[in-house]
C-alpha positions as CSV (number, residue, x, y, z in Angstrom):
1,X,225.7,-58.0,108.6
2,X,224.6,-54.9,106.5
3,X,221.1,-53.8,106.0
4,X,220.2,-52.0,103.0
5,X,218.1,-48.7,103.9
6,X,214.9,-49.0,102.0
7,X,214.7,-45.4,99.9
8,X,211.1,-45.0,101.5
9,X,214.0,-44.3,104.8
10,X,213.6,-40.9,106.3
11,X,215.6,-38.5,109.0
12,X,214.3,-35.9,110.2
13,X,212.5,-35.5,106.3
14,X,215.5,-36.1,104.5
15,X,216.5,-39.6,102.6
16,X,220.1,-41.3,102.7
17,X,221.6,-43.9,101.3
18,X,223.8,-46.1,103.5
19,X,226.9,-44.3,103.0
20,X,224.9,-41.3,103.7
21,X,223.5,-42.3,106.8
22,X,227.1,-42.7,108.1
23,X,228.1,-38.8,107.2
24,X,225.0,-38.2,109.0
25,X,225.8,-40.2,112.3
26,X,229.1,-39.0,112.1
27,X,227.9,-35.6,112.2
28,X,225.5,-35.9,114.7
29,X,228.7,-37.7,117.1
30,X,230.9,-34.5,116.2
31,X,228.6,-31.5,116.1
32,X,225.2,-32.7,118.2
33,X,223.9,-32.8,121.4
34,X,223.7,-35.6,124.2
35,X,221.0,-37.2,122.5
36,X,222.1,-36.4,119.0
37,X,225.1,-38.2,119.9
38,X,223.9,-41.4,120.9
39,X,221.4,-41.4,118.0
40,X,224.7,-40.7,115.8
41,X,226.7,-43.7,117.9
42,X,223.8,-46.1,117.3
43,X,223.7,-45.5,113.1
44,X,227.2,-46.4,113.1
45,X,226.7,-49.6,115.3
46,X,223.6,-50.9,112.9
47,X,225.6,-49.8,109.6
48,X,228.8,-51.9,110.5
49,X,229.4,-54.9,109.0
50,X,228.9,-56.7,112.3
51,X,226.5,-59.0,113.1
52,X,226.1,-58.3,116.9
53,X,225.6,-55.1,119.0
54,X,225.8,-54.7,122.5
55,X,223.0,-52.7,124.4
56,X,222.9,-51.6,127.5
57,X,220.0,-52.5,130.3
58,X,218.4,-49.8,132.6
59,X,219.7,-51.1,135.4
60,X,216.4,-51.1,137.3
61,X,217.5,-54.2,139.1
62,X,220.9,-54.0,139.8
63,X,224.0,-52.4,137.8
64,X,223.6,-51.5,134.1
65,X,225.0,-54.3,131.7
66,X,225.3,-54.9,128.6
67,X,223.5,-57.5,126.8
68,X,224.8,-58.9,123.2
69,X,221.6,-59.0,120.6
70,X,221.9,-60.1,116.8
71,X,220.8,-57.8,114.2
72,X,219.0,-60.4,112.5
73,X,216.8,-60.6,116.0
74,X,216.0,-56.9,115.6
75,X,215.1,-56.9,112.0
76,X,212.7,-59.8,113.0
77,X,211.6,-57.6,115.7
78,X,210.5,-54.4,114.2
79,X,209.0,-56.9,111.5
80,X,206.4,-58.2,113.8
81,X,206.3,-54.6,115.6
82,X,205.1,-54.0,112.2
83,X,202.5,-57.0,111.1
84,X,200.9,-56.0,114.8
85,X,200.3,-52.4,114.3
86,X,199.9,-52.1,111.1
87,X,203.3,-49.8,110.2
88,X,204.0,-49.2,106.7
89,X,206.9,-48.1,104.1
90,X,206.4,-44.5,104.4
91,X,204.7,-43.9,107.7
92,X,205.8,-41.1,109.9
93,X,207.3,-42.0,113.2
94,X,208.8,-40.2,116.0
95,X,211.4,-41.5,118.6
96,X,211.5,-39.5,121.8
97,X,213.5,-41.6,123.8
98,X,217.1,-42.3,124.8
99,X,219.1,-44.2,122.0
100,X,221.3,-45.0,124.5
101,X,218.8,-48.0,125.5
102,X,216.7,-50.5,123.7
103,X,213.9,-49.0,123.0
104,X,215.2,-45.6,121.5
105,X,217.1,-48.0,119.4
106,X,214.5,-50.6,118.3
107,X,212.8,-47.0,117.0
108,X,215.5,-46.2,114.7
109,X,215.6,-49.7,113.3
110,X,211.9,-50.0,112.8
111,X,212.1,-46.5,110.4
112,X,215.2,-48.3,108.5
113,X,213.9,-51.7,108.3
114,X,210.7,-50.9,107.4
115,X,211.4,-47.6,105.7
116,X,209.3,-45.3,107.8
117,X,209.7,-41.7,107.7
118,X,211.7,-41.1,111.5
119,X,211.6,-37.5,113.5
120,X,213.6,-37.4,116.8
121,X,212.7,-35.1,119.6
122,X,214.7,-34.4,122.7
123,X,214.4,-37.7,125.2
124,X,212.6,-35.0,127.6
125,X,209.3,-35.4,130.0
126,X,207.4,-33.5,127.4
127,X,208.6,-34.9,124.4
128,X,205.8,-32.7,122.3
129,X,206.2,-29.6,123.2
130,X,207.0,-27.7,120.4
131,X,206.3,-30.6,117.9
132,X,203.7,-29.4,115.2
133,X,203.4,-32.9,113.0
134,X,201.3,-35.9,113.3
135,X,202.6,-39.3,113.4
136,X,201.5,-42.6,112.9
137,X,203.7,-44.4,116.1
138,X,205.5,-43.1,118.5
139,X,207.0,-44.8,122.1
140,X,207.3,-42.8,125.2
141,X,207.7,-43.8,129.5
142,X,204.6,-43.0,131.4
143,X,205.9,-39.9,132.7
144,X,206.1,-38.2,128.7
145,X,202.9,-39.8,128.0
146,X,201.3,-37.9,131.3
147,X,203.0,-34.7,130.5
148,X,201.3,-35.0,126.7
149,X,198.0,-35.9,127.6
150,X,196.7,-32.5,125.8
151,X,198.9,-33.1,122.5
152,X,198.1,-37.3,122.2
153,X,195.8,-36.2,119.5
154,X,199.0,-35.5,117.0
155,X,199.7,-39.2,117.3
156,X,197.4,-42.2,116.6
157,X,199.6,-45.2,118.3
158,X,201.2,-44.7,121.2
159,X,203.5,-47.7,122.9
160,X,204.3,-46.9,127.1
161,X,206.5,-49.1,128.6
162,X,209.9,-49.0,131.1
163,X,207.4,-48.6,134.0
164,X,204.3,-50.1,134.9
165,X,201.4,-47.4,134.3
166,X,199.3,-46.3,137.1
167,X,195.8,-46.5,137.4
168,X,195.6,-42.1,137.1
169,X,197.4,-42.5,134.1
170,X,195.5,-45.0,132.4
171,X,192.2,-43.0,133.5
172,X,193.8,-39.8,131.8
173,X,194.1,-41.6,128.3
174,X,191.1,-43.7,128.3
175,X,189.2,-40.3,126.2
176,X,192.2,-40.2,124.2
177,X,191.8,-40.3,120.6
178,X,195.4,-42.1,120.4
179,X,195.4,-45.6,120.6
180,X,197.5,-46.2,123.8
181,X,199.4,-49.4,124.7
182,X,201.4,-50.7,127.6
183,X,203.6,-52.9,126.5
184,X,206.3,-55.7,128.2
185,X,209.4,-56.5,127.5
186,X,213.3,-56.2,128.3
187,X,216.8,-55.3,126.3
188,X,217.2,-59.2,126.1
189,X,213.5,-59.8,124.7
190,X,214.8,-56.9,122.3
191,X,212.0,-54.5,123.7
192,X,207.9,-55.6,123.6
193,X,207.0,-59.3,123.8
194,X,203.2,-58.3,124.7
195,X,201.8,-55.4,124.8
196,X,197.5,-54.7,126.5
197,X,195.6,-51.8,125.4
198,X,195.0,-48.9,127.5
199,X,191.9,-47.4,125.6
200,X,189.6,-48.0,122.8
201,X,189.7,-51.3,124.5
202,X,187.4,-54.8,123.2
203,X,184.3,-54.8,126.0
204,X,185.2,-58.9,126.1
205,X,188.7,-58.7,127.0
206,X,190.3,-58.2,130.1
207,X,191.4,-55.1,130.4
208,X,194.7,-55.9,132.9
209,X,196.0,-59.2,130.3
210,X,199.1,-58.6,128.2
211,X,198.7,-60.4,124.5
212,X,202.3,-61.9,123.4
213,X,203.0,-60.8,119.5
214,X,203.1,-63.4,116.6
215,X,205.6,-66.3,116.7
216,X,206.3,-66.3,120.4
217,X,205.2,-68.7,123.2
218,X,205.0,-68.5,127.0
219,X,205.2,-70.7,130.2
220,X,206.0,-70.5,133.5
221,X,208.8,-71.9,135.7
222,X,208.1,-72.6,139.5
223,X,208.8,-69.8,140.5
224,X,205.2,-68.8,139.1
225,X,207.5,-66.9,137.1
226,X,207.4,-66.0,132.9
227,X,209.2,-68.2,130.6
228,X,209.4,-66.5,126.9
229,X,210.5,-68.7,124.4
230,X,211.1,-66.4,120.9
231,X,213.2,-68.1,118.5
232,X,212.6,-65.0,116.1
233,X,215.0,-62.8,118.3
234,X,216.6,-65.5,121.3
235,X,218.4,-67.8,121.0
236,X,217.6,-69.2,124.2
237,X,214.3,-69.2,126.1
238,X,214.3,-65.9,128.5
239,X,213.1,-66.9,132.0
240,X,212.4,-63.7,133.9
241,X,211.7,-62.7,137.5
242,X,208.3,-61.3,136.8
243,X,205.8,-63.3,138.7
244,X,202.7,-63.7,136.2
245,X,199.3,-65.5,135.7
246,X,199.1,-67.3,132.7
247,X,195.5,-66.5,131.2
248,X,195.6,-68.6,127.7
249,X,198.3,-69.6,126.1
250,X,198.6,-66.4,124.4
251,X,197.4,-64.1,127.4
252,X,199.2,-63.2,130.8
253,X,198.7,-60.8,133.6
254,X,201.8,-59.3,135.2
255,X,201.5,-59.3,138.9
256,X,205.1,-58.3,139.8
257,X,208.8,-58.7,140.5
258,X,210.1,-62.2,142.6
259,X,212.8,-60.3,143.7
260,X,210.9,-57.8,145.2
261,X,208.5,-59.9,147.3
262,X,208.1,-59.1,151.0
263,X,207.4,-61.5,153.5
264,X,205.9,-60.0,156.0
265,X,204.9,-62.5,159.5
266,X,204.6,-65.1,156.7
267,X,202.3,-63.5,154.6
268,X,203.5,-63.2,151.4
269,X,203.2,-59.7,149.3
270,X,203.5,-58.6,145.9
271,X,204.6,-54.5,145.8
272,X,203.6,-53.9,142.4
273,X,199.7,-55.3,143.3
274,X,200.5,-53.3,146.4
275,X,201.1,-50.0,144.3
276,X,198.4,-50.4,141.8
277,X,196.0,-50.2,144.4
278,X,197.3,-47.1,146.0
279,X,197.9,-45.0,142.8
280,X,194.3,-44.0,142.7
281,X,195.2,-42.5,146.1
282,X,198.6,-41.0,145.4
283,X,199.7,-38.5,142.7
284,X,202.9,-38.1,143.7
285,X,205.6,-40.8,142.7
286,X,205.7,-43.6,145.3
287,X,206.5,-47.6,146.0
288,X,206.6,-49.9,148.6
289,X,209.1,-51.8,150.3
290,X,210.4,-53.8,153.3
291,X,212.2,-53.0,156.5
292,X,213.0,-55.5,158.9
293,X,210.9,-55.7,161.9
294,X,211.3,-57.7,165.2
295,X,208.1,-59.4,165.2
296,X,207.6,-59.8,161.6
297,X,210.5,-60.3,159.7
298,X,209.4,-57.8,157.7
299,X,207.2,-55.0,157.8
300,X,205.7,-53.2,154.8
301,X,206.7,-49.7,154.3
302,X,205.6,-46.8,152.1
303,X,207.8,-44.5,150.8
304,X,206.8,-41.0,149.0
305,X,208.7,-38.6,147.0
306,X,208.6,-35.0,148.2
307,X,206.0,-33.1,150.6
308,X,203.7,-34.7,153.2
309,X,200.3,-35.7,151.8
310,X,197.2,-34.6,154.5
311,X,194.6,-37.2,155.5
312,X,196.8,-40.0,153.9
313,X,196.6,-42.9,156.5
314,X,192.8,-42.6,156.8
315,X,192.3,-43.0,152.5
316,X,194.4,-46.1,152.8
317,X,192.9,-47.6,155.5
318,X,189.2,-46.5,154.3
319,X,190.8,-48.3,150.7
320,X,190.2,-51.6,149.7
321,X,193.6,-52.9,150.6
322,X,193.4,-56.0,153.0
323,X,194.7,-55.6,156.5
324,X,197.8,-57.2,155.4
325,X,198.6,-54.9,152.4
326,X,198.3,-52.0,154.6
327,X,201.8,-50.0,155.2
328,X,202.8,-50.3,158.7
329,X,204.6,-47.1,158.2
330,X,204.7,-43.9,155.8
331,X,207.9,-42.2,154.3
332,X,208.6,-39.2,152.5
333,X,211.7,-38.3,150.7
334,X,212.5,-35.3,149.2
335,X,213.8,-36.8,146.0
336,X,214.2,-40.6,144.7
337,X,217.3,-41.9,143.0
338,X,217.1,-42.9,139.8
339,X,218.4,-44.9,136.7
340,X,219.8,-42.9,133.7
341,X,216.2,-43.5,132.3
342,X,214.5,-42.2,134.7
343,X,213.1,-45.8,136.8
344,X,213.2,-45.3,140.7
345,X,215.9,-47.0,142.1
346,X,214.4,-48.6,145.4
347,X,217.0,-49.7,147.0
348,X,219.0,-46.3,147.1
349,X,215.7,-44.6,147.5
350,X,214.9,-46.6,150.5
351,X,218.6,-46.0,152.0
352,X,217.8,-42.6,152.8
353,X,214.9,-43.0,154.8
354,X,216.1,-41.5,158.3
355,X,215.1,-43.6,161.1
């Protein structure tokens, strides 16, 4: 499959025709930078004559894989990325992220599906430093997002997603003249699914519900866990691991991974809930996790990256976690693993707790 590049098409403010585009990424393999390099290997991918790609996941949850998507599915994608917020031929976009993964990708595709007008910046934590432009759209992690707060003005939609957002961050943007979104998804949903404002929010709607995007449906399986079924860009229905609750049939709330679960003296617990709570209490990176216990089975523990933070214990036990959600026990590390992305790897991160 071959996609013809609208002429509205633009890189870095120049326009190329197919055949172009391929001097370009060839350029870009030969001559550029990391990140130049995997935008270069990506434009060669999309402008073969195949109809498949494969994309690697994060690897959040386990080795990185790859994952076969159509690129029928991704032009239906960035279609409805499109009806939803309102992109047009022409707009000017910027992609700060890796191109090694989905969502770096789904970035260049939008621009040459839709025939926006695409910058790239280096995939760093501040992503606009040094960028004088506006932009229509733009998708960053939390941590860019945070170290841009004072720039967000240069763009007016912004998409956050690869980590859940904390409850600091979503406090920082909420006077943000960008309109800021959190958005779900996966390399096999080919990114966002749903997405839930994080300002300029509707005073009716619940502010923690993720709404799905035009032509997709949801369910869950009994594990109390999401079912997506999005014949637009699957095949196959995508059951996940993410424990929701299903608010309408268009509406869910994302409480969590079921791998992740702890079971603590039978009392089931959710991390992610866990964490949500305690971000308005901790600045620094953070999670929680399990470690087996005698009595319990397992006990909840608390593990922080880098120096000890004073007075701690009493703000979580003054919080309004129940007993049962309160760690049993606090760590600090000086530095978490992570994925090539930049998501904490908990299970590494947890192995170097000393006892």
């Amino acid at each position: 499959m071959e996609v013809e590049i609208p002429p509205q098409f633009k890189l870095n403010g120049y326009a190329y025709s197919n055949e172009e585009l391929k001097e370009v990424a060839y350029s870009l393999i030969k001559e550029g930078v990391d990140f130049e390099k995997e935008i270069g290997d990506f434009l060669l991918d999309w402008l073969s004559p195949d109809p498949a790609l494969t994309v690697r996941t994060s690897g959040s949850t386990g080795i990185p894989s790859g994952v076969a998507l159509k690129k029928q599915h991704m032009v239906n994608s960035a279609k409805v990325t499109a009806e939803y917020f309102g992109l047009e031929a022409g707009d000017r976009v910027l992609l700060c992220l890796s191109a090694a993964y989905i969502a770096g990708k789904m970035m260049l595709v939008r621009a040459m599906v839709l025939g926006l007008e695409l910058d790239f910046a280096p995939p760093t934590s501040r992503p606009l430093d040094g960028v004088a432009k506006s932009y229509k759209f733009c998708a960053m992690v939390p941590l860019q997002l945070e170290s841009s707060i004072n720039k967000l003005n240069q763009i007016e939609t912004i998409i956050v997603g690869g980590a859940p957002v904390s409850t600091q961050l979503r406090n920082l943007v909420n006077s943000c003249s960008a309109k800021v979104y959190e958005t779900y998804g996966m390399t096999e949903t080919i990114t966002h699914v749903a997405v839930r404002p994080l300002n300029h929010c509707d005073a009716n709607s619940d502010p923690n519900a993720f709404e799905i995007l035009p032509d997709i449906s949801i369910s869950q399986d009994d594990r109390k866990c999401l079912v997506i079924n999005a014949p637009n860009i699957s095949d196959d229905p995508v059951i996940t691991n993410d424990i929701v609750e299903l608010i309408s049939e268009k509406e869910f709330i994302w409480l969590g991974r079921y791998d992740n679960i702890i079971n603590s003296g039978g009392i089931k617990l959710i991390p992610e809930q866990i964490e949500q709570k305690l971000s308005a209490l901790i600045e620094s990176r953070f999670f929680v996790s399990a470690l087996p216990d005698a009595k319990l089975g397992q006990k909840l523990a608390l593990v922080i990256e880098g120096a000890n933070i004073e007075g701690l214990r009493e703000l979580i036990n003054k919080s309004d976690l129940n007993k049962f959600e309160i760690p049993k026990e606090i760590f600090y590390v000086p530095a978490f693993k992570n994925t090539a992305n930049g998501k904490i790897i908990r299970d590494k991160s947890l192995s170097m707790i000393k006892s």
